[in-house]
Biotite code that builds the C-alpha atoms (Angstrom):
import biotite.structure as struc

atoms = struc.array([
    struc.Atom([0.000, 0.000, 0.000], chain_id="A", res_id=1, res_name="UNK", atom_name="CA", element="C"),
    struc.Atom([1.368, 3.529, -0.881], chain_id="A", res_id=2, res_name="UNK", atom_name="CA", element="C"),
    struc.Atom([2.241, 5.742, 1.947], chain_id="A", res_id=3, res_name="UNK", atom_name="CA", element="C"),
    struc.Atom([2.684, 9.322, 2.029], chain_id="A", res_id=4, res_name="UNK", atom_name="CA", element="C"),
    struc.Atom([4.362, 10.052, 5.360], chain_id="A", res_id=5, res_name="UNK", atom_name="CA", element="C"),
    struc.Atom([3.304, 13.691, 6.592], chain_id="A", res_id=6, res_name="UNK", atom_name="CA", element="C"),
    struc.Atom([5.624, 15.204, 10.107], chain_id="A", res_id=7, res_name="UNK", atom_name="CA", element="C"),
    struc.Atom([5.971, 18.941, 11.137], chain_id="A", res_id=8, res_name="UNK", atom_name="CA", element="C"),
    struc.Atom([2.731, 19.288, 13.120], chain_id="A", res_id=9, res_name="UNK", atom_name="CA", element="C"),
    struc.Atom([2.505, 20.994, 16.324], chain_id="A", res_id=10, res_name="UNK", atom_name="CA", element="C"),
    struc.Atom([0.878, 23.915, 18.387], chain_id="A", res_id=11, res_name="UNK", atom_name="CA", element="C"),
    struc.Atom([1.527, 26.992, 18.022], chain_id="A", res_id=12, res_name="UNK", atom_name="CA", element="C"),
    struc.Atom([1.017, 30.945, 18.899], chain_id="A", res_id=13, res_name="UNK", atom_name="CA", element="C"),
    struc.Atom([-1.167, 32.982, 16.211], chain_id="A", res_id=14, res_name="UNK", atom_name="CA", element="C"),
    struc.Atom([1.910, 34.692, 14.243], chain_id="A", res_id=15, res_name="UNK", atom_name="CA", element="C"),
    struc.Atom([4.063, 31.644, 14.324], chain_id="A", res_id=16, res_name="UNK", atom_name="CA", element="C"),
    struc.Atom([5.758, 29.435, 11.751], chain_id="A", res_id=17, res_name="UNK", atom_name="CA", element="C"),
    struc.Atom([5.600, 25.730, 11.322], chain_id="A", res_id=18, res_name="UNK", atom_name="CA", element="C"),
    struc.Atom([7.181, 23.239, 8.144], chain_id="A", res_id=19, res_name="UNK", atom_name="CA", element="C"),
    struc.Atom([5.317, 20.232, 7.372], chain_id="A", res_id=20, res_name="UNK", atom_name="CA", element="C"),
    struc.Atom([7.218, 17.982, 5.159], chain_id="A", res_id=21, res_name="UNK", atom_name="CA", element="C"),
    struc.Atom([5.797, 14.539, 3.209], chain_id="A", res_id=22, res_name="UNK", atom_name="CA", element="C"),
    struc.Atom([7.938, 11.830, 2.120], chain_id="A", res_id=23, res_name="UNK", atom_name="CA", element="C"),
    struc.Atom([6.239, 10.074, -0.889], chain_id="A", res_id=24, res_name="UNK", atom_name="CA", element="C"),
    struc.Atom([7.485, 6.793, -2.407], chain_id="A", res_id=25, res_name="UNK", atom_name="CA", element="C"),
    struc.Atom([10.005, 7.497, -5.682], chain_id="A", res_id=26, res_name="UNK", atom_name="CA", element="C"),
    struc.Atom([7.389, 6.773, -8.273], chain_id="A", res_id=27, res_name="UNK", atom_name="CA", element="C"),
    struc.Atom([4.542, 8.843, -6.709], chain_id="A", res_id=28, res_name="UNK", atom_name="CA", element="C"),
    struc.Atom([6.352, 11.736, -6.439], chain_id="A", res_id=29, res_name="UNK", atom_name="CA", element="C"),
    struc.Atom([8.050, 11.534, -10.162], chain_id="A", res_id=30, res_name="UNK", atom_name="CA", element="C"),
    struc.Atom([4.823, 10.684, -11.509], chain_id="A", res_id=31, res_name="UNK", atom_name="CA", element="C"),
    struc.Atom([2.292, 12.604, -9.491], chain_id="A", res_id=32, res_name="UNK", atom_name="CA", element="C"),
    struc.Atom([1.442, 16.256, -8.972], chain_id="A", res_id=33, res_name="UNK", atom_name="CA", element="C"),
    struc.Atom([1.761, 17.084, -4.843], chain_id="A", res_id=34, res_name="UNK", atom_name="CA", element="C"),
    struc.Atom([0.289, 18.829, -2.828], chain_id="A", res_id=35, res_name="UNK", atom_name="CA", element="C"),
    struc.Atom([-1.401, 19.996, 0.405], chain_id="A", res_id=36, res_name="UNK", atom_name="CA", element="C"),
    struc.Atom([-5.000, 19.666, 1.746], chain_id="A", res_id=37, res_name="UNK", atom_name="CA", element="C"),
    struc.Atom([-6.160, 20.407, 5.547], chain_id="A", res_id=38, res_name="UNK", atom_name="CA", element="C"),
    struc.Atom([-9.891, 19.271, 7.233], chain_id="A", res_id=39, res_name="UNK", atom_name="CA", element="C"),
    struc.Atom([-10.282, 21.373, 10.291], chain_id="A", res_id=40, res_name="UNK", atom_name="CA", element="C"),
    struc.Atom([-13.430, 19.761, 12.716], chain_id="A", res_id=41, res_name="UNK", atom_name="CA", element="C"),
    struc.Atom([-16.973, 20.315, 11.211], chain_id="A", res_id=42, res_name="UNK", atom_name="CA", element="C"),
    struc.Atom([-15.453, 21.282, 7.842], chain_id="A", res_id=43, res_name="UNK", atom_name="CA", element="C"),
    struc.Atom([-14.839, 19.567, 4.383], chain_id="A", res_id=44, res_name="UNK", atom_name="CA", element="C"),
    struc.Atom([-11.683, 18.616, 3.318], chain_id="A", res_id=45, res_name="UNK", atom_name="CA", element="C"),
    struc.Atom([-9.899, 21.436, 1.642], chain_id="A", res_id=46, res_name="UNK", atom_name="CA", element="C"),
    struc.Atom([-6.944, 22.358, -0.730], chain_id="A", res_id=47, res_name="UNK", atom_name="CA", element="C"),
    struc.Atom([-3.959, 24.477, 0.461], chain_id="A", res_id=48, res_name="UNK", atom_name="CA", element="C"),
    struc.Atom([-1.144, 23.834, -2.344], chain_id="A", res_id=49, res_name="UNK", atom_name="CA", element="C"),
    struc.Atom([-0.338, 22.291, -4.852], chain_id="A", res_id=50, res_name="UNK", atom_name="CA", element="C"),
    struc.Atom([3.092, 21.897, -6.619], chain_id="A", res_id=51, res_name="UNK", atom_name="CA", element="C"),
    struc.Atom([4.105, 20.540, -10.548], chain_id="A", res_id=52, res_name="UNK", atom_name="CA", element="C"),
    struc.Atom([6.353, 17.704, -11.303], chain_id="A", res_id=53, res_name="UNK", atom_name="CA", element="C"),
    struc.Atom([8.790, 20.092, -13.021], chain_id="A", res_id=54, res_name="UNK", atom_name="CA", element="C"),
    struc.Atom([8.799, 23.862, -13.137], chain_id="A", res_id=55, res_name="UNK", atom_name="CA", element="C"),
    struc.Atom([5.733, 25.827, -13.482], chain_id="A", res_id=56, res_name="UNK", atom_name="CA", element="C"),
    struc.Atom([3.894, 27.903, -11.159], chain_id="A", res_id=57, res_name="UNK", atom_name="CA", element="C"),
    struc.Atom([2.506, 26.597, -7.833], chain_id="A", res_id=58, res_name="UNK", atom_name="CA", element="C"),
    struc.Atom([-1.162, 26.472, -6.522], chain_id="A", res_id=59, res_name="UNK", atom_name="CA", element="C"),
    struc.Atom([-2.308, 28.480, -3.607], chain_id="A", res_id=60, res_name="UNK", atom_name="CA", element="C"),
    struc.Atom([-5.448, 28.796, -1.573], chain_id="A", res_id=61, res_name="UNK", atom_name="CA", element="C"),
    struc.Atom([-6.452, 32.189, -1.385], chain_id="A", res_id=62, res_name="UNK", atom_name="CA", element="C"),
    struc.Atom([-6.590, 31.758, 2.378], chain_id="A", res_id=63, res_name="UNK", atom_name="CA", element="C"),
    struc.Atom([-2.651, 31.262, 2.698], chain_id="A", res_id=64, res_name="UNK", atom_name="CA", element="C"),
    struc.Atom([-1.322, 32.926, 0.023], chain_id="A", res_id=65, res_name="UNK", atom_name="CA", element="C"),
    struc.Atom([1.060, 35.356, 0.842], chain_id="A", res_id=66, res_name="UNK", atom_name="CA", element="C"),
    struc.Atom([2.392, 33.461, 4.496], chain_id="A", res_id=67, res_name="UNK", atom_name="CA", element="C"),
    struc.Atom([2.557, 29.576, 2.985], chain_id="A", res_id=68, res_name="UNK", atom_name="CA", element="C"),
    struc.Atom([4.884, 27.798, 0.598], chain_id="A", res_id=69, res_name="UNK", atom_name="CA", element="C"),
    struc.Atom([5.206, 24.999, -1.106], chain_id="A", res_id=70, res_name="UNK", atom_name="CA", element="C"),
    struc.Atom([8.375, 23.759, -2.221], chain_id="A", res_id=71, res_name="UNK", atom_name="CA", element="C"),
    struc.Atom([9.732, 20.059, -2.822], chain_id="A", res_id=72, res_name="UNK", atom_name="CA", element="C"),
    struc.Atom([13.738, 18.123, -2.703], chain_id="A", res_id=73, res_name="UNK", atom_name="CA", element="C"),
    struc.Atom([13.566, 15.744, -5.748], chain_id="A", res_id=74, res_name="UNK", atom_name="CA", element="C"),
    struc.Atom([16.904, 14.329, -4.514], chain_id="A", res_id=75, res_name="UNK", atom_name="CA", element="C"),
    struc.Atom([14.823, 13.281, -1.211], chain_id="A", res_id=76, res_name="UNK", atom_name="CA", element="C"),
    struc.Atom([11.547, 12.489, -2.365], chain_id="A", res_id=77, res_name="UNK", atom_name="CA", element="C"),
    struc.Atom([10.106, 14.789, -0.117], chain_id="A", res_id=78, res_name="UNK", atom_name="CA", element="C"),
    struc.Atom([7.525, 17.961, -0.214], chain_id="A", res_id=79, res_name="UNK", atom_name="CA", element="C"),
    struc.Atom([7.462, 21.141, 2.171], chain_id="A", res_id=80, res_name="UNK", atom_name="CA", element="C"),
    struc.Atom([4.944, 23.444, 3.101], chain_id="A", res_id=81, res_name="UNK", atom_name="CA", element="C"),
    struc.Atom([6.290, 26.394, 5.113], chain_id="A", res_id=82, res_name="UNK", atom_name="CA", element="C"),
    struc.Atom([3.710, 28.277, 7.007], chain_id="A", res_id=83, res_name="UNK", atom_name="CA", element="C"),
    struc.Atom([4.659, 31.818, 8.346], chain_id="A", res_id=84, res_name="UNK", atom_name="CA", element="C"),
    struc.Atom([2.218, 34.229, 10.301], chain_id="A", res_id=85, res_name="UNK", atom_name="CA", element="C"),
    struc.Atom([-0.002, 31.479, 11.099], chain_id="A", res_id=86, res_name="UNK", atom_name="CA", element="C"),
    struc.Atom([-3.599, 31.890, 12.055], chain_id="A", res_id=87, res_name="UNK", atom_name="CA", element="C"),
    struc.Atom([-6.238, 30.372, 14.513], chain_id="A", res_id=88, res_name="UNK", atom_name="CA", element="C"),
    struc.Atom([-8.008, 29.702, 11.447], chain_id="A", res_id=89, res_name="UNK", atom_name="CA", element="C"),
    struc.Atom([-5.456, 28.074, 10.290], chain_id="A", res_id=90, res_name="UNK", atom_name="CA", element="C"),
    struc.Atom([-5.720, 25.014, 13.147], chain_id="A", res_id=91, res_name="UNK", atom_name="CA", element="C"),
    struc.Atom([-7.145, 21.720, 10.876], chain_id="A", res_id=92, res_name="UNK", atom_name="CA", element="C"),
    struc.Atom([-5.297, 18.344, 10.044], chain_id="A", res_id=93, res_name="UNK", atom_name="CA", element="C"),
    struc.Atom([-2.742, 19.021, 7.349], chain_id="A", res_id=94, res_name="UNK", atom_name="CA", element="C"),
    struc.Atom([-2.679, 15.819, 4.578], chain_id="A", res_id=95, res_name="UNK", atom_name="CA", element="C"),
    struc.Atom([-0.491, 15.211, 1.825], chain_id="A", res_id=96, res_name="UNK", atom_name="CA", element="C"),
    struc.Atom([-1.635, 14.063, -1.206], chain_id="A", res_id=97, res_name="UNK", atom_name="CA", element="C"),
    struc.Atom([-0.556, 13.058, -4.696], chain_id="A", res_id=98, res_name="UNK", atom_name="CA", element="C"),
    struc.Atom([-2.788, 13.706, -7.794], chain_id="A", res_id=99, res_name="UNK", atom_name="CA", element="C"),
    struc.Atom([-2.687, 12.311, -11.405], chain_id="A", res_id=100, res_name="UNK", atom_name="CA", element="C"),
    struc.Atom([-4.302, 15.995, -12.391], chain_id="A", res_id=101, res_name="UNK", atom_name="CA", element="C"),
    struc.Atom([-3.900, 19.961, -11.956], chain_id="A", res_id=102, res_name="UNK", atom_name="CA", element="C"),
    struc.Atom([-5.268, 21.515, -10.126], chain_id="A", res_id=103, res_name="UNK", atom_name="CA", element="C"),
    struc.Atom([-5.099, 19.265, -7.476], chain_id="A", res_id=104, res_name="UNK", atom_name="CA", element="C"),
    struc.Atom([-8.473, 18.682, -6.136], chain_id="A", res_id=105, res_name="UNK", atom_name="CA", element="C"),
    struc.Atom([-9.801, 16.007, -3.225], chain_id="A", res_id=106, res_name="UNK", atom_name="CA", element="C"),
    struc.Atom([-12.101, 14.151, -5.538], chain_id="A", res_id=107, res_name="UNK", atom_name="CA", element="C"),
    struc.Atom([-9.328, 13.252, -8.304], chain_id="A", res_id=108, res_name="UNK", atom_name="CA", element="C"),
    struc.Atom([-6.257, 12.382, -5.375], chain_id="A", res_id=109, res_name="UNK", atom_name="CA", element="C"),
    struc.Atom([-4.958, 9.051, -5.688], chain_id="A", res_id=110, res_name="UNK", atom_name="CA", element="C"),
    struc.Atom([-3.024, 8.640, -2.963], chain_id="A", res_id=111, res_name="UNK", atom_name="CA", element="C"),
    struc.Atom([-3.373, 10.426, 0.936], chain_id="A", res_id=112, res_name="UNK", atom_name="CA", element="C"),
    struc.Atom([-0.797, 10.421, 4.210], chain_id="A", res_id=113, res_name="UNK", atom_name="CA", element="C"),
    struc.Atom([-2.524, 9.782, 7.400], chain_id="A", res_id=114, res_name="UNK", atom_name="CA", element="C"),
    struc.Atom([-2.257, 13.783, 8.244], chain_id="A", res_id=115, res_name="UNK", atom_name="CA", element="C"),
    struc.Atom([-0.569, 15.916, 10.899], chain_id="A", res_id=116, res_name="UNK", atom_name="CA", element="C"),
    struc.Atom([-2.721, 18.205, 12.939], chain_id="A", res_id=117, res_name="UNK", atom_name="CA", element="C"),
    struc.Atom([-1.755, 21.709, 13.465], chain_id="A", res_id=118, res_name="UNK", atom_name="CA", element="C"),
    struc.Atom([-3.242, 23.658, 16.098], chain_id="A", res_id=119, res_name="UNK", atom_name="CA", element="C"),
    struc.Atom([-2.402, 27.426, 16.199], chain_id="A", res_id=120, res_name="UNK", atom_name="CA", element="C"),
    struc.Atom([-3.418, 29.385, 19.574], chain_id="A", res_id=121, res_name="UNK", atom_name="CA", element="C"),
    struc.Atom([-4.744, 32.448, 19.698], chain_id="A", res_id=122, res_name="UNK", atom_name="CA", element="C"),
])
């Protein structure tokens, strides 16, 4: 079974910073567009960020752009999102996903991590 392995989670003051990084398996993350999606409780599953194979602009929710980032090591397999002047809106469970399609959306990802909850305090 494919695993996308999410860590960077953590609590944090309103105006804080926090890096979440995913480790995807080799041919996921050559294959696959990547990306971010967060649930926070009561809500629906949304996206955050999305990032291409190779070059191109990134994907941003309107709600984060401006304070997150995605970025990815293709030495490492691995995908980053940096989040800077965090919000208490902000506080959800924070998956990583990997889509055959752009825009990434939650309907068309193939593959999920098991997420990494994110709590910013106010």
């Amino acid at each position: 079974q494919v695993q996308l392995v999410e860590s960077g989670g953590g609590l944090v003051q309103a105006g804080g910073s926090l890096r979440l990084s995913c480790l995807a398996p080799g041919r996921i993350f050559r294959s696959y567009y990547m990306g971010w999606f967060r649930q926070a409780p009561g809500k629906e599953r949304e996206f955050v960020a999305g990032i291409r194979r190779t070059g191109g602009s990134n994907a941003y929710a309107d709600s984060v752009k401006g304070r997150f980032t995605i970025s990815r090591d293709n030495a490492k397999n691995l995908v980053f999102l940096q989040m800077n002047n965090l919000k208490p809106e902000d506080t959800a469970i924070y998956y990583c996903a990997a889509d055959p399609k752009w825009p990434l959306i939650v309907s068309t990802a193939a593959y999920w991590g098991q997420g990494t909850q994110v709590t910013v305090s106010s």
